[in-house]
N, C-alpha and C positions, 0 to 999 in steps of 0.2 A: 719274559715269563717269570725269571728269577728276580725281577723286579718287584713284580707283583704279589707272587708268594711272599716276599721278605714282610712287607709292606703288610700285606693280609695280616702272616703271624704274629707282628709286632702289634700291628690295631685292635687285632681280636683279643690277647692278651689283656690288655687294658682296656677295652670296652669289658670286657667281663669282669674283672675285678670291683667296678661299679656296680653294687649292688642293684640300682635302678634300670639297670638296661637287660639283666635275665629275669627281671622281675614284669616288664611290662614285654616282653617276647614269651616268657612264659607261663609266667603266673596269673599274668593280668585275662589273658584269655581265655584262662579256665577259671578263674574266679566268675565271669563272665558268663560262661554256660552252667558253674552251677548256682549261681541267683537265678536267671532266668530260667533254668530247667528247674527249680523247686517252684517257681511260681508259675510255670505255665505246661508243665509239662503230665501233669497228674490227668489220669481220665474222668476223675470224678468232680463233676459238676458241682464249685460252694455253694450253695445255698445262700441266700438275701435275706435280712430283716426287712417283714413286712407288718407294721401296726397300723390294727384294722380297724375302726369307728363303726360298729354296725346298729345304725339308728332305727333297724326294721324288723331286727328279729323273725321277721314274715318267712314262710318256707322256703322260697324262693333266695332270698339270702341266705339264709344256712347252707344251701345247695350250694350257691357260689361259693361260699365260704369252705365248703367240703372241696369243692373242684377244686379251690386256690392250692387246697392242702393236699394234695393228691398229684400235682406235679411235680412234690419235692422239689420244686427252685426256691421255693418261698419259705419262709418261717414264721409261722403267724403270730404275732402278739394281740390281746386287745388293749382299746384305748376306750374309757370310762364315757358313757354316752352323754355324761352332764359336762363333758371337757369340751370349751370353746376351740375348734380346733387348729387354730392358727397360733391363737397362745402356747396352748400343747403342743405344738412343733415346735416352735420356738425353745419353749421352755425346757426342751426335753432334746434338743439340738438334733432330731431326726430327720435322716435325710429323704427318709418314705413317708406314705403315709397314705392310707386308703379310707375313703368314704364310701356306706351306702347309704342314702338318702330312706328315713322311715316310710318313704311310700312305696320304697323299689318294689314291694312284693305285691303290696293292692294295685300298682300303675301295670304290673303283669296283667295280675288276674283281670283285671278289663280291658286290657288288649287281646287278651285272646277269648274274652266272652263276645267280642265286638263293640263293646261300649266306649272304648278310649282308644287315645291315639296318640301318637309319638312314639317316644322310646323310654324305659327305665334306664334312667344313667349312675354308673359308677363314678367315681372323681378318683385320679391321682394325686398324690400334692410330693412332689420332690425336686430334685436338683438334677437338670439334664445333662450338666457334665461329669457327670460321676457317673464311673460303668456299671455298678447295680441298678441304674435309675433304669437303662434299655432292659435289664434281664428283667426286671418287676414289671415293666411296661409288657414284657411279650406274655409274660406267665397270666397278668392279668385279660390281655385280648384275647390269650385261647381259650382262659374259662369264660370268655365270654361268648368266642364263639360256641362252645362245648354247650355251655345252657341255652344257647338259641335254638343250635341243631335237637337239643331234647323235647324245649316245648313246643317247637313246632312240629317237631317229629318228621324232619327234613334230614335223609340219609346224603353225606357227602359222595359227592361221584367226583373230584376232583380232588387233588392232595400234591405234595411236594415231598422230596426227601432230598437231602443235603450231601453232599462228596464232596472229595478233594480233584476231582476229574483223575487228570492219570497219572496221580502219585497218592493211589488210598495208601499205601504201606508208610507213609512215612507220618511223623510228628512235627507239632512247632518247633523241632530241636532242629530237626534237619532243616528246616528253612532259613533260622535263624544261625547258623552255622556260617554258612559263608561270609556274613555280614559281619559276624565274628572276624573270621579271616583277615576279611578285608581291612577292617578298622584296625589291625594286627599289623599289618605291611605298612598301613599309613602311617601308624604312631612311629612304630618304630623306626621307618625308613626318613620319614619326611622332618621328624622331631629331633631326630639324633644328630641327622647331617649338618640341619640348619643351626643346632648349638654347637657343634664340632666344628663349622667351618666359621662360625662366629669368635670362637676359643681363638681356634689358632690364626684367625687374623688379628685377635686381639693382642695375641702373645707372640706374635711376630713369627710361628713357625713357618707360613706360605714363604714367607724369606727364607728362611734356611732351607725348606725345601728344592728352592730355586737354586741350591747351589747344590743337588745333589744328580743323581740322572736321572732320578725317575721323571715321568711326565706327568702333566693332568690328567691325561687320560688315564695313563696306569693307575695313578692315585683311588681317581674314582673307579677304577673298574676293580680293584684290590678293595673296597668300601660295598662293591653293589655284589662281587661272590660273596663278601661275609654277612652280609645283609641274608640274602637268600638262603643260604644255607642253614642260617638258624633262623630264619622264617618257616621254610620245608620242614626242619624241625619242628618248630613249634605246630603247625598246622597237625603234623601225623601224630603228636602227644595229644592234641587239643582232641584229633578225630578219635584216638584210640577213648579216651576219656570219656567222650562225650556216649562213645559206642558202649563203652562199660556198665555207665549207671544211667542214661535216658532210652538203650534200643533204638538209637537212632542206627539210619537204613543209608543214611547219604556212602556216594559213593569217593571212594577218592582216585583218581584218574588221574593219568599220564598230562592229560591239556590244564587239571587244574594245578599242576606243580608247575607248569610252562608260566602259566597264570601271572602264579605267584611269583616267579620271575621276573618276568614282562612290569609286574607293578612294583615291585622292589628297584631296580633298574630306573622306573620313572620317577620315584618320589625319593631316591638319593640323588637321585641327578636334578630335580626341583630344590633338593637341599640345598645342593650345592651353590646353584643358582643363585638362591637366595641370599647367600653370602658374599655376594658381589654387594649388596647394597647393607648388609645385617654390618654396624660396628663393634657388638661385645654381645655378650652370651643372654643377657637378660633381655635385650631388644631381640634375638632371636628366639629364644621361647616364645615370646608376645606374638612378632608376625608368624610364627610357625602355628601358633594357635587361633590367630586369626583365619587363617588360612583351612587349620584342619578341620577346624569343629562344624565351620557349618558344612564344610564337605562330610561330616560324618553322619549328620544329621539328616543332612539333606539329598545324600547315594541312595539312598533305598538297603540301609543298611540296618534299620530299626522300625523304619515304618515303608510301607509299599508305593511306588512309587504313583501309583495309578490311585492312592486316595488325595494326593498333594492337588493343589490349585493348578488350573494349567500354565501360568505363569510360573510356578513353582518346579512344575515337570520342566517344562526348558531348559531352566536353572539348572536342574539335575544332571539335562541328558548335556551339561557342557562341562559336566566336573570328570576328571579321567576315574574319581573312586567307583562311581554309577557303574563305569562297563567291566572295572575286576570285579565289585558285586554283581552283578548281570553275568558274568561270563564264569564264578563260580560257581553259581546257584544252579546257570544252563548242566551245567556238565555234572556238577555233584548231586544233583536233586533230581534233572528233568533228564538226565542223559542226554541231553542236544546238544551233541558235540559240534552242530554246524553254526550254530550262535554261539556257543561258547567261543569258537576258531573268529567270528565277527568280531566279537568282544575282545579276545586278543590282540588281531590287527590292528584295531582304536588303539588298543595302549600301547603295542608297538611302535607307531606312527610317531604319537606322542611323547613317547621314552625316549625316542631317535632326535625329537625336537630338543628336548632338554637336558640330552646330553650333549650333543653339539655344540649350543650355546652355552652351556656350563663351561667345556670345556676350552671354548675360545674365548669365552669374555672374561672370565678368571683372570687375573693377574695375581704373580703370588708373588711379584715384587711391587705393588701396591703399597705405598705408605698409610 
């Protein structure tokens, strides 16, 4: 145990004197919740530029035109009716753009005198991978269904409304919290080791360790408490933070500090690992970021797992960061502390794999 201590205070010491290692344990993950809570965490709905072509002036368009403006999602500009209107986007680099066609309001009035048949059509003209293009697409179907249900004078008896099911109290913050966490434990844990244990095979320390008493295991297990411990740190400054200025609700529980153990413990001991084949520090940043990023991307730590391809889900459900994000989110978000306790197992399982094998394929008298 006096091993171990020594070994801890000595490392920790110098791990922190590196500016970069309190900076991505601590700073990096609240820089982190406040970009993403200024940009997602507001209740008020922005508003869309929408520039409108209305070639009909007929009443009927007005009225739409009134509905558009009446949902506050949209912002109406008009576009000149003598403007060809494909040049005009073009030329004016707009990513909307609405048409109504000069007959929308006469193709009404004799539909429902009975004289004509079809439908008065609207046109959108935009870019479907841009997220305004959805918000302008739905604002414009409800005024369209709004004016259908007028002129036809068809009262709705069916309708929907939107919830979070059983977590109305919470916000994007608290969701995106744990994922937070998660991508916190990997960086640090998984990025530090693998350059750490790149160093000092490069600098020949794994020899002179060999001549002292400590073991591998001590080694690493003096590496995964200082790990943890300013991880647990960082988490409760990041929760306090995030609780200060977004009102987040998430919880912080006894399994998700376990959690964060359980994954700090895997992804130094993956470090470790990695340094059986890593010869110098710049080949280990590379496979370390080979290694993290798409795990980061691809855990269900910024996007949800259940929008990914089902080929992609697989992918997910075989990276160990998936079930600490999973098993923080159970417990800090949903209170399901019996998935979260699933979630742990996994990493347990796993942490027990790669610390074994760290610990005996290691050689630190390796030339």
């Amino acid at each position: 145990m006096s091993k171990i201590m020594a070994d801890l205070v000595g490392f920790g010491k110098t791990y922190l004197r590196n500016i970069s290692g309190p900076f991505f344990a601590f700073a990096f993950p609240i820089l982190l919740i406040f970009v993403f809570g200024a940009i997602f965490s507001g209740d008020e709905v922005s508003s869309v530029n929408l520039p409108i072509q209305n070639l009909d002036d007929g009443p009927h368009s007005l009225a739409y035109v009134e509905l558009l403006r009446m949902t506050d999602i949209v912002d109406i500009e008009t576009i000149p009716k003598d403007a060809a209107i494909h040049e005009y986007i073009d030329d004016n680099s707009l990513p909307l753009a609405l048409v109504i066609p000069d007959d929308f309001s006469a193709t009404i009035d004799e539909i429902i005198g009975g004289n004509g048949t079809g439908v008065a059509t609207v046109t959108v003209y935009g870019d479907p991978t841009r997220s305004t293009y959805n918000i302008a697409v739905g604002a414009v179907d409800a005024a369209v269904k709004y004016l259908n249900n007028n002129l036809t004078g068809v009262e709705p008896i069916v309708a929907f409304e939107v919830s979070q099911g059983g977590a109305d109290e919470f916000n994007f913050m608290d969701f995106f919290l744990p994922g937070v966490v998660g991508i916190t434990v990997m960086t640090n844990s998984l990025f530090a080791m693998t350059s750490i244990c790149a160093e000092y095979r490069n600098r020949g320390y794994f020899r002179m360790l060999a001549t002292t008493k400590i073991s591998k295991a001590e080694w690493l297990t003096s590496k995964f408490v200082f790990f943890t411990v300013m991880l647990i740190g960082s988490l409760v400054l990041t929760y306090a933070i995030g609780r200060a200025l977004f009102d987040m609700e998430t919880s912080l529980t006894l399994i998700s500090l376990v959690l964060i153990a359980a994954g700090t413990f895997l992804f130094v001991s993956m470090g470790m690992l990695l340094g059986i084949i890593i010869r110098d520090p710049e080949s280990g940043a590379a496979v370390a970021n080979a290694i993290g990023f798409p795990m980061m991307f691809l855990s269900g730590a910024f996007f949800p797992l259940d929008s990914m391809p089902e080929y992609l889900q697989l992918v997910a459900k075989a990276l160990p960061l998936t079930y600490l994000n999973e098993g923080l989110r159970d417990t800090m978000v949903y209170s399901n502390n019996e998935s979260a306790v699933l979630n742990l197992l996994v990493l347990a399982v796993i942490a027990v794999v790669f610390f074994v094998a760290a610990s005996r394929l290691m050689s630190w008298k390796e030339k």
